[in-house]
TIKE-556498 format. One record per atom (N, C-alpha, C): residue number from 1; residue in one letter; atom name; x, y, z. Coordinates in nm, 3 decimals. Layout:
N
   num   residu   atome        px        py        pz
   NUM        A      CA         X         Y         Z
...
//
This chain:
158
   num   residu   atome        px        py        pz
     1        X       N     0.649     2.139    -1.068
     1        X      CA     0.531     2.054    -1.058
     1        X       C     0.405     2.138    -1.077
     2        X       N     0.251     2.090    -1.137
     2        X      CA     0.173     2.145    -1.116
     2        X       C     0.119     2.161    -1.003
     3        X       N    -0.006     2.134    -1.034
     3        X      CA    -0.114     2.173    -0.895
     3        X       C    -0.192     2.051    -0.851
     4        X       N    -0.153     1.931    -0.855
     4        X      CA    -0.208     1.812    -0.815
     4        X       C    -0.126     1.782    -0.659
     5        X       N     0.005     1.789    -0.608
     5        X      CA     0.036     1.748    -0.552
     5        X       C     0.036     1.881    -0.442
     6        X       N     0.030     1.921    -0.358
     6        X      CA     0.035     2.008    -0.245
     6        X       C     0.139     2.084    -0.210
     7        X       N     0.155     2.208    -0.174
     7        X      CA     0.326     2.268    -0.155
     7        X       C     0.407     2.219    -0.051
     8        X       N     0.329     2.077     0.068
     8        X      CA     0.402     2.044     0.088
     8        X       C     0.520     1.942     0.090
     9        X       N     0.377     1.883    -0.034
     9        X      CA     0.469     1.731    -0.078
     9        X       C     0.563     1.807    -0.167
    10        X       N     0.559     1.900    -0.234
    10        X      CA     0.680     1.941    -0.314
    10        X       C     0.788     2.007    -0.230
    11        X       N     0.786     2.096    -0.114
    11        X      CA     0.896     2.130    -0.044
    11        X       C     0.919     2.055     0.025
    12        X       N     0.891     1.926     0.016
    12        X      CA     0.973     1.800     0.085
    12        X       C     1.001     1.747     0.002
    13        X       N     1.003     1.729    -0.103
    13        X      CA     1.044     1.656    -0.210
    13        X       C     1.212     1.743    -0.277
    14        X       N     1.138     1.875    -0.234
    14        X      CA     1.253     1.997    -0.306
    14        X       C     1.407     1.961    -0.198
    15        X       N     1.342     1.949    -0.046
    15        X      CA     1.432     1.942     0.024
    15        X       C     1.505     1.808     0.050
    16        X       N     1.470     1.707    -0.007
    16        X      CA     1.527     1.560    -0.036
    16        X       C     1.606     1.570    -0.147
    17        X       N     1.599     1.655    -0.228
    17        X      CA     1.661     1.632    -0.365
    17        X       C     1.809     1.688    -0.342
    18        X       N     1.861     1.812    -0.275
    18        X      CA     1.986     1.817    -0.256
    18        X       C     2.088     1.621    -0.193
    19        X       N     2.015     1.590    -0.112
    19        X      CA     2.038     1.482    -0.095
    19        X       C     2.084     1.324    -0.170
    20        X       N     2.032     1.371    -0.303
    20        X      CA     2.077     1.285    -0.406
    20        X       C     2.161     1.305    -0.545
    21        X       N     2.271     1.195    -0.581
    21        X      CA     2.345     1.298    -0.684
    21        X       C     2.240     1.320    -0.804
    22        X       N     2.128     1.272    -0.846
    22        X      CA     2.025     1.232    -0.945
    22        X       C     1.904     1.282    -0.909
    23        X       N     1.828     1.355    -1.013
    23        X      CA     1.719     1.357    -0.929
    23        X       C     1.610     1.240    -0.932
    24        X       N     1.641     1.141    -1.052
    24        X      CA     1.551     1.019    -1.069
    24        X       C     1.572     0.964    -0.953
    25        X       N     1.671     0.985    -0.871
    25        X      CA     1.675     0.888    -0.698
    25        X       C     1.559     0.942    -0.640
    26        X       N     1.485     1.067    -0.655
    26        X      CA     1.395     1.099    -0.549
    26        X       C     1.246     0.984    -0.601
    27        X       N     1.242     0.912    -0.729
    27        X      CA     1.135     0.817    -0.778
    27        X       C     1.061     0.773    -0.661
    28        X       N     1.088     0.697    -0.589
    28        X      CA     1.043     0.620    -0.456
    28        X       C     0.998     0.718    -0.359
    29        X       N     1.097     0.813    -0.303
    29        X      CA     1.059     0.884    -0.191
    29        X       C     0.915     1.014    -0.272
    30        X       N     0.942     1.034    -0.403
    30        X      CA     0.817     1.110    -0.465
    30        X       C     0.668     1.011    -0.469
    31        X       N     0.710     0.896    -0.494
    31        X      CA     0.618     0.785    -0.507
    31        X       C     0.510     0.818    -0.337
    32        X       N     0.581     0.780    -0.248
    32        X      CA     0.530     0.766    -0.101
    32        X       C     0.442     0.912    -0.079
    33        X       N     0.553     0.995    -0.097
    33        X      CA     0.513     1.154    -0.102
    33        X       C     0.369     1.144    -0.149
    34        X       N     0.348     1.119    -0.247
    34        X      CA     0.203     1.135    -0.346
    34        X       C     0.097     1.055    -0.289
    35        X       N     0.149     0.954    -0.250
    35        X      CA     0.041     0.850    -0.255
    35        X       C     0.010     0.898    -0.104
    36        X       N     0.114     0.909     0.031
    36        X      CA     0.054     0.979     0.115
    36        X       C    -0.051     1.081     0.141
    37        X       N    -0.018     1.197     0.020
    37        X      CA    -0.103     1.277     0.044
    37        X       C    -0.309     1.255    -0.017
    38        X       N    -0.282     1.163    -0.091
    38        X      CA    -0.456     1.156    -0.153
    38        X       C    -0.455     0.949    -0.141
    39        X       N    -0.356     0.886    -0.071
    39        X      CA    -0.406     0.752    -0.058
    39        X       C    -0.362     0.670    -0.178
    40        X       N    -0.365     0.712    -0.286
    40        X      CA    -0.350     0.669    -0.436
    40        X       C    -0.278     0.757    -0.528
    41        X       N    -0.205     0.646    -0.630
    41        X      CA    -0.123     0.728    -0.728
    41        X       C    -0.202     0.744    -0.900
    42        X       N    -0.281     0.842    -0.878
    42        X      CA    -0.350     0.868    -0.992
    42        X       C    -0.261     0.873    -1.172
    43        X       N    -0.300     0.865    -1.247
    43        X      CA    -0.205     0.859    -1.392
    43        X       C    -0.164     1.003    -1.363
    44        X       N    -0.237     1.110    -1.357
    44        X      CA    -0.187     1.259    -1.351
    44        X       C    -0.117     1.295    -1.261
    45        X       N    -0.117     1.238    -1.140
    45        X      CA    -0.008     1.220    -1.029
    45        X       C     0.121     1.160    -1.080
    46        X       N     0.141     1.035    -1.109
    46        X      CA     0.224     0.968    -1.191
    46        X       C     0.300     1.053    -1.315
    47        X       N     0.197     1.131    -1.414
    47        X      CA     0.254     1.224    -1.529
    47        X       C     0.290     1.376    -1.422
    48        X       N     0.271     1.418    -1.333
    48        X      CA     0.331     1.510    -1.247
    48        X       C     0.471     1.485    -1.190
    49        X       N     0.508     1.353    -1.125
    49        X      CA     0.608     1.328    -1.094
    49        X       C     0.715     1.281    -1.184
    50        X       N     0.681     1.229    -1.304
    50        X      CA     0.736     1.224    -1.404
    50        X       C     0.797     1.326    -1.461
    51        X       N     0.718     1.447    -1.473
    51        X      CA     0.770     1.578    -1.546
    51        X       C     0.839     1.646    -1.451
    52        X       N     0.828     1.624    -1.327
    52        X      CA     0.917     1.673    -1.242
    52        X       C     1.033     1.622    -1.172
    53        X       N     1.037     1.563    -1.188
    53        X      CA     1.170     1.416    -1.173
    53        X       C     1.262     1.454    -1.336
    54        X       N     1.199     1.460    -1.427
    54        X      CA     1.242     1.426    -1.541
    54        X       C     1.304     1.316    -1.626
    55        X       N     1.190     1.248    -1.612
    55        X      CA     1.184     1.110    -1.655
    55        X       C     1.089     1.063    -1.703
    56        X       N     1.068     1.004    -1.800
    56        X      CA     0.986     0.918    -1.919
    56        X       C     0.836     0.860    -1.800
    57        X       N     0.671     0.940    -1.866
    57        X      CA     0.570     0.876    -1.749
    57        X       C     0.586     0.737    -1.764
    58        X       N     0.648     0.639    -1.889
    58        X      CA     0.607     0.499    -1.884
    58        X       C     0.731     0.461    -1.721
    59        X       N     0.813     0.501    -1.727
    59        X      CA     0.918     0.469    -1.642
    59        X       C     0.838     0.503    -1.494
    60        X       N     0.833     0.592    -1.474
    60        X      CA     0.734     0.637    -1.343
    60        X       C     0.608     0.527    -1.285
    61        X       N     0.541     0.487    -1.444
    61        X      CA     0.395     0.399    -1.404
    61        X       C     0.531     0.219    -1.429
    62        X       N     0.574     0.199    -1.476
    62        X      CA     0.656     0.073    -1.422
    62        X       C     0.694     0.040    -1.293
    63        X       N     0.794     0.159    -1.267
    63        X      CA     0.823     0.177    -1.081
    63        X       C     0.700     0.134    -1.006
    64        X       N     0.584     0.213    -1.007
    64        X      CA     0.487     0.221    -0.948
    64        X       C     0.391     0.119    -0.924
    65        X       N     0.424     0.042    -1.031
    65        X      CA     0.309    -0.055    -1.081
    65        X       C     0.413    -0.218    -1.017
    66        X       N     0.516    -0.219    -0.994
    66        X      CA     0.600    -0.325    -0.953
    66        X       C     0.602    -0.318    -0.811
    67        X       N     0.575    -0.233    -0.750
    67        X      CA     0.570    -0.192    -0.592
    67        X       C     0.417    -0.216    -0.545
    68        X       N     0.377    -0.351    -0.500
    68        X      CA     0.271    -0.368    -0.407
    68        X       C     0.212    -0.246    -0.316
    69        X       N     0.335    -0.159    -0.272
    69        X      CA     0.287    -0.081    -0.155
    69        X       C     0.244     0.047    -0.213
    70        X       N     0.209     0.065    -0.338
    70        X      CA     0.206     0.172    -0.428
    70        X       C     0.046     0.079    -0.482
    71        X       N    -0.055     0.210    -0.488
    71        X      CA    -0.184     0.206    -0.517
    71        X       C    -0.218     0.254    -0.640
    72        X       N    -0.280     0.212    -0.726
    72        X      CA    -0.284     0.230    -0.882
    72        X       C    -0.433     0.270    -0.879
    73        X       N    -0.488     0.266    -0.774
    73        X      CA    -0.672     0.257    -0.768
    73        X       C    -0.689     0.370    -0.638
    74        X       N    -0.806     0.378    -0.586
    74        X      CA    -0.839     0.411    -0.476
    74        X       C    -0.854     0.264    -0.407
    75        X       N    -0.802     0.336    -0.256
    75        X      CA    -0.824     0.196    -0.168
    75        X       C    -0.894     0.247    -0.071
    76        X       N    -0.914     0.153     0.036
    76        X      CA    -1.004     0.206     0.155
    76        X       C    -0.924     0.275     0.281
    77        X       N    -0.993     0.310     0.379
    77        X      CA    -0.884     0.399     0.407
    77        X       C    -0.744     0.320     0.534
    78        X       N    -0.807     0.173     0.617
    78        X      CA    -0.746     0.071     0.622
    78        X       C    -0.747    -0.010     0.505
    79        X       N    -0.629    -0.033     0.439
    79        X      CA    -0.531    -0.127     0.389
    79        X       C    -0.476    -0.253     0.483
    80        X       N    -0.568    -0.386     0.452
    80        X      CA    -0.530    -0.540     0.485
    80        X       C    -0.447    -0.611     0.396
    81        X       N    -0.351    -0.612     0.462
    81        X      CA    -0.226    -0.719     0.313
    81        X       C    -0.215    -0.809     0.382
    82        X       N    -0.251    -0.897     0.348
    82        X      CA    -0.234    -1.067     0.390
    82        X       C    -0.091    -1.097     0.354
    83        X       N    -0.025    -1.200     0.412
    83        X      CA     0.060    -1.240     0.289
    83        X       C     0.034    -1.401     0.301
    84        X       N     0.049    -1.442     0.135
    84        X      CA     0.018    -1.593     0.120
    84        X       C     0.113    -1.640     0.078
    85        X       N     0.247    -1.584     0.088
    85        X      CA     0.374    -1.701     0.084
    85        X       C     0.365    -1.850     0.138
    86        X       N     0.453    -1.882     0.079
    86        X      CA     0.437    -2.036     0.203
    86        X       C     0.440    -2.074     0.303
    87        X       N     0.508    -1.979     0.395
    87        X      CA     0.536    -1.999     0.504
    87        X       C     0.389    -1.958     0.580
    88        X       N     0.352    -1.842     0.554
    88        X      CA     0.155    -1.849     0.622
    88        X       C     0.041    -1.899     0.513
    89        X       N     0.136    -1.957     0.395
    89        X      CA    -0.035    -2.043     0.363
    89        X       C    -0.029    -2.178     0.480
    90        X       N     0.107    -2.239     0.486
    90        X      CA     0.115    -2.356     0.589
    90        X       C     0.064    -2.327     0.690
    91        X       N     0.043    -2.219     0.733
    91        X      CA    -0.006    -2.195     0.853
    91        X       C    -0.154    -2.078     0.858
    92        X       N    -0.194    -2.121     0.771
    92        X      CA    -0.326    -2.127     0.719
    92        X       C    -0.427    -1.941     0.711
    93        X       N    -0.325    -1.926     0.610
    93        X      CA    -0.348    -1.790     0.583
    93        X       C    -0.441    -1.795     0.410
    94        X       N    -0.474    -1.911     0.409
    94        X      CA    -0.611    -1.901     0.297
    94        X       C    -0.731    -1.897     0.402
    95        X       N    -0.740    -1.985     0.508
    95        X      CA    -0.842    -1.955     0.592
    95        X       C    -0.867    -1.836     0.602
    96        X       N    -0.787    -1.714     0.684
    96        X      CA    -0.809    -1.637     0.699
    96        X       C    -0.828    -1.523     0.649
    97        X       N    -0.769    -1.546     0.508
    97        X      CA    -0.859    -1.445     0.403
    97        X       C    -1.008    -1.508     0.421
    98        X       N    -1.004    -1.585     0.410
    98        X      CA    -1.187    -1.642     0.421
    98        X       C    -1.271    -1.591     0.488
    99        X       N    -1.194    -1.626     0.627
    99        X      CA    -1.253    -1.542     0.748
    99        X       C    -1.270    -1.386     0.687
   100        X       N    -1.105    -1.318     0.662
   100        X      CA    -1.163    -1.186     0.625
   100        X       C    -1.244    -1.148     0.518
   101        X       N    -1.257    -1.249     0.426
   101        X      CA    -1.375    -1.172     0.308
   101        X       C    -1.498    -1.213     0.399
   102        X       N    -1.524    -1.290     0.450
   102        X      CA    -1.690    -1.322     0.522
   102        X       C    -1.691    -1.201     0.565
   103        X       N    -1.596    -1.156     0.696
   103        X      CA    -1.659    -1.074     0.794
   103        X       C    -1.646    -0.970     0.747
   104        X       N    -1.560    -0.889     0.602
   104        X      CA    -1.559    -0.757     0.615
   104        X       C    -1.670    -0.753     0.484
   105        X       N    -1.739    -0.865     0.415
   105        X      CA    -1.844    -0.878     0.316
   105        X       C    -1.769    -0.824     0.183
   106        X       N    -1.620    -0.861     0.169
   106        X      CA    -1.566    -0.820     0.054
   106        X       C    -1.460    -0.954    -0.041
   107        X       N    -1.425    -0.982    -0.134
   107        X      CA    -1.357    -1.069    -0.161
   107        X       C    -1.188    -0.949    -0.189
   108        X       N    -1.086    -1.057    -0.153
   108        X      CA    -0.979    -1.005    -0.196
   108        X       C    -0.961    -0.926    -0.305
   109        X       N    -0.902    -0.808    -0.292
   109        X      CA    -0.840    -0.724    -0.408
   109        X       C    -0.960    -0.597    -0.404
   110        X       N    -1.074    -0.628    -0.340
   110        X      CA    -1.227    -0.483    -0.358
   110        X       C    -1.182    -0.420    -0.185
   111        X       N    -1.276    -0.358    -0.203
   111        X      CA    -1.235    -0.227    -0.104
   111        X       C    -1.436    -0.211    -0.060
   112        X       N    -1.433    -0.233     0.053
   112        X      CA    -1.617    -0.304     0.121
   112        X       C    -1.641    -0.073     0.084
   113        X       N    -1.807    -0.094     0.063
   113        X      CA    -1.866     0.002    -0.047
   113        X       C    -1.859     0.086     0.068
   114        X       N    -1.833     0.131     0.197
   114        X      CA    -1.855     0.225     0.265
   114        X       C    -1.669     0.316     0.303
   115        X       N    -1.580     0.208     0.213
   115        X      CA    -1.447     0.288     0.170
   115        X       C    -1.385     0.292     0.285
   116        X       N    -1.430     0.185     0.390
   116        X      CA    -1.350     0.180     0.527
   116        X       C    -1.231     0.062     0.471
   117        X       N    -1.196    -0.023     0.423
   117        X      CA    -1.120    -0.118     0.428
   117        X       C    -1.099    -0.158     0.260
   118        X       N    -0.952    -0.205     0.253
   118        X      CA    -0.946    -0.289     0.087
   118        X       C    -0.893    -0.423     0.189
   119        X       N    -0.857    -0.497     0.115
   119        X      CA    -0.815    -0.674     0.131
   119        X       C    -0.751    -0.719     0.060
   120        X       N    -0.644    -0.716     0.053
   120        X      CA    -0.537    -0.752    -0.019
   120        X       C    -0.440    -0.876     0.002
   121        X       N    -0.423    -0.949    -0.111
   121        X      CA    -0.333    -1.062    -0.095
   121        X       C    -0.163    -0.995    -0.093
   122        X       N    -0.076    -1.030    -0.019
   122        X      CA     0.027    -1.005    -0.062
   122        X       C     0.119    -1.100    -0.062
   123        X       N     0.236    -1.104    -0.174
   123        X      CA     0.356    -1.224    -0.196
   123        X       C     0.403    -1.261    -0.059
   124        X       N     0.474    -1.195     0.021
   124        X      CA     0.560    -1.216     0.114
   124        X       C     0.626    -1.047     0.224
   125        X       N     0.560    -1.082     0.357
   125        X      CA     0.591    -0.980     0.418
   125        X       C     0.712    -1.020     0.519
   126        X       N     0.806    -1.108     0.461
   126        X      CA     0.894    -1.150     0.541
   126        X       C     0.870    -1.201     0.655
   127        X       N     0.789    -1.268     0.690
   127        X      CA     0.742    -1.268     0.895
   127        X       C     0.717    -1.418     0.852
   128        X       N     0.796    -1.500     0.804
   128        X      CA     0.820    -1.637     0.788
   128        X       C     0.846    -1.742     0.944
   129        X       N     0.858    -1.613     1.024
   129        X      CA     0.903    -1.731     1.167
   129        X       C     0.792    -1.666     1.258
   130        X       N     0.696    -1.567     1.223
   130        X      CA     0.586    -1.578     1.256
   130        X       C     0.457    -1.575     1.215
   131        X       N     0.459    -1.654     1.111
   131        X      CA     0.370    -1.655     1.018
   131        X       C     0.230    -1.726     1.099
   132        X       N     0.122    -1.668     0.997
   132        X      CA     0.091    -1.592     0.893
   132        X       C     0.097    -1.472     0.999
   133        X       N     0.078    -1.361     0.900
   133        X      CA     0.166    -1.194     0.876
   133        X       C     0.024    -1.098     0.803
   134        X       N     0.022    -0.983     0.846
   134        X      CA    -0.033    -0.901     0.760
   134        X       C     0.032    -0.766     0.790
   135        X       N    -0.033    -0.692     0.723
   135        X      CA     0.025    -0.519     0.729
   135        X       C    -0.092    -0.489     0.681
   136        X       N    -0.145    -0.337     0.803
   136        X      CA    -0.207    -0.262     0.855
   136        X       C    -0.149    -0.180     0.757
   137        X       N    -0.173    -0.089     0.617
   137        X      CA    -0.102     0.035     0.671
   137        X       C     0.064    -0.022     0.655
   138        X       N     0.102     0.081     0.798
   138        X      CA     0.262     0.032     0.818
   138        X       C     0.278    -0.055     0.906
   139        X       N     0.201    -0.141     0.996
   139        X      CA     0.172    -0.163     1.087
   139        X       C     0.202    -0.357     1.066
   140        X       N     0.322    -0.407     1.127
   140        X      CA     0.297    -0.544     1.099
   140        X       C     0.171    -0.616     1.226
   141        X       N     0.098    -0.690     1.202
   141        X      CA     0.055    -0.776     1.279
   141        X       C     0.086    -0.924     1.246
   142        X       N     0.137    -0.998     1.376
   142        X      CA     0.205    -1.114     1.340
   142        X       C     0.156    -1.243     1.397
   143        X       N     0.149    -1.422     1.381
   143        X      CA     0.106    -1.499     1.441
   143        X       C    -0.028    -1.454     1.424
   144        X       N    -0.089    -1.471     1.310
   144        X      CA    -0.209    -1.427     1.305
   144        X       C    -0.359    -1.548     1.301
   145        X       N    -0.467    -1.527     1.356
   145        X      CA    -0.547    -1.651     1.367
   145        X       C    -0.678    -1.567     1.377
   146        X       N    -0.810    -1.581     1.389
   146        X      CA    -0.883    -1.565     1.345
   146        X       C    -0.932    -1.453     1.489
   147        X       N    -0.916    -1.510     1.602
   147        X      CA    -0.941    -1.424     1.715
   147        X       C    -0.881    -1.275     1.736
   148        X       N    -0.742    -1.330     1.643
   148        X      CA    -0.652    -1.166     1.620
   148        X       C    -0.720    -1.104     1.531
   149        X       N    -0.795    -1.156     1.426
   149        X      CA    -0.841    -1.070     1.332
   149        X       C    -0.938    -1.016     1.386
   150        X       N    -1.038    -1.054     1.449
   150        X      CA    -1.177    -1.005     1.510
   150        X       C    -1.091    -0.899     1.589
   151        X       N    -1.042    -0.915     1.706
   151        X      CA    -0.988    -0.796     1.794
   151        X       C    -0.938    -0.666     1.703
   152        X       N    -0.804    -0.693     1.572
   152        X      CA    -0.801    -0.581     1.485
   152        X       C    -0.933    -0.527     1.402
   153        X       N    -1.026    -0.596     1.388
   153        X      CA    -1.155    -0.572     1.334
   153        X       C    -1.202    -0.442     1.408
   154        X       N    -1.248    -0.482     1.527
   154        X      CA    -1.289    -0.424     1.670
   154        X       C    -1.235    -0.261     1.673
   155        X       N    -1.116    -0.309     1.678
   155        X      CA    -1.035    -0.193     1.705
   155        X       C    -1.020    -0.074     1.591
   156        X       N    -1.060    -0.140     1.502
   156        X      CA    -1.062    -0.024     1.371
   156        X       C    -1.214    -0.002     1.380
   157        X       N    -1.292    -0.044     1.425
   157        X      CA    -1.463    -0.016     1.400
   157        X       C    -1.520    -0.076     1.303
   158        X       N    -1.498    -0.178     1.207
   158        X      CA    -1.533    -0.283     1.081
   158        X       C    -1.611    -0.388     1.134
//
């Protein structure tokens, strides 16, 4: 690898790879690796793990680009994923994007100009029996309503 990714995302990456019969299996766990370390998976990040995996960059930016949880941009440094499946639009998870673009002064998909927060719609975070659902981060928050959002607001400083 070059010099974009850190010696330690690569000696964790080095030390995952005995672990697989392939090294294209490490795709995903290199994916996380990267994007952990700078937040986002830059094209030269992407053409790094590519040449070091040894595998085609279009194949690398496909993977990458099909995975919601994989960042193609800079984001803020909390990440809000809504999800608007059916099960929390019924239970009124367009509201509460509403609520959240008012209060964080951003519309879905932008990242508010001081790089504290992005807002993101997402398909489905599975939490259908406690819907509506978001993810923090890694973080599920569940049964979600407008008073929960203010308190996670609070609690992050937004």
């Amino acid at each position: 690898m070059s010099k974009l990714l850190d010696q330690s995302v690569r000696d964790e990456l080095e030390a995952l790879a005995s672990r697989y019969p392939k090294r294209a299996a490490l795709l995903l766990p290199a994916l996380h690796a990267a994007q952990k370390q700078s937040g986002w998976l830059s094209p030269e990040v992407l053409d790094e793990i590519a040449e070091w995996i040894g595998l085609h960059p279009a194949v690398v930016r496909q993977v990458a680009s099909f995975y919601t949880m994989y960042y193609l941009k800079p984001v803020g440094t909390h990440v809000l994923r809504l999800c608007t499946n059916v099960s929390c639009s019924l239970r009124g998870a367009d509201r509460l994007i509403a609520f959240c673009e008012k209060r964080l002064g951003i519309r879905r998909g932008e990242t508010s100009l001081d790089g504290k927060v992005t807002l993101m719609e997402e398909e489905c975070l599975g939490a259908c029996g406690t819907a509506p659902a978001l993810m923090l981060g890694d973080r599920y928050v569940e049964s979600l309503d407008e008073a929960v959002l203010e308190k996670l607001f609070v609690e992050l400083g937004l």
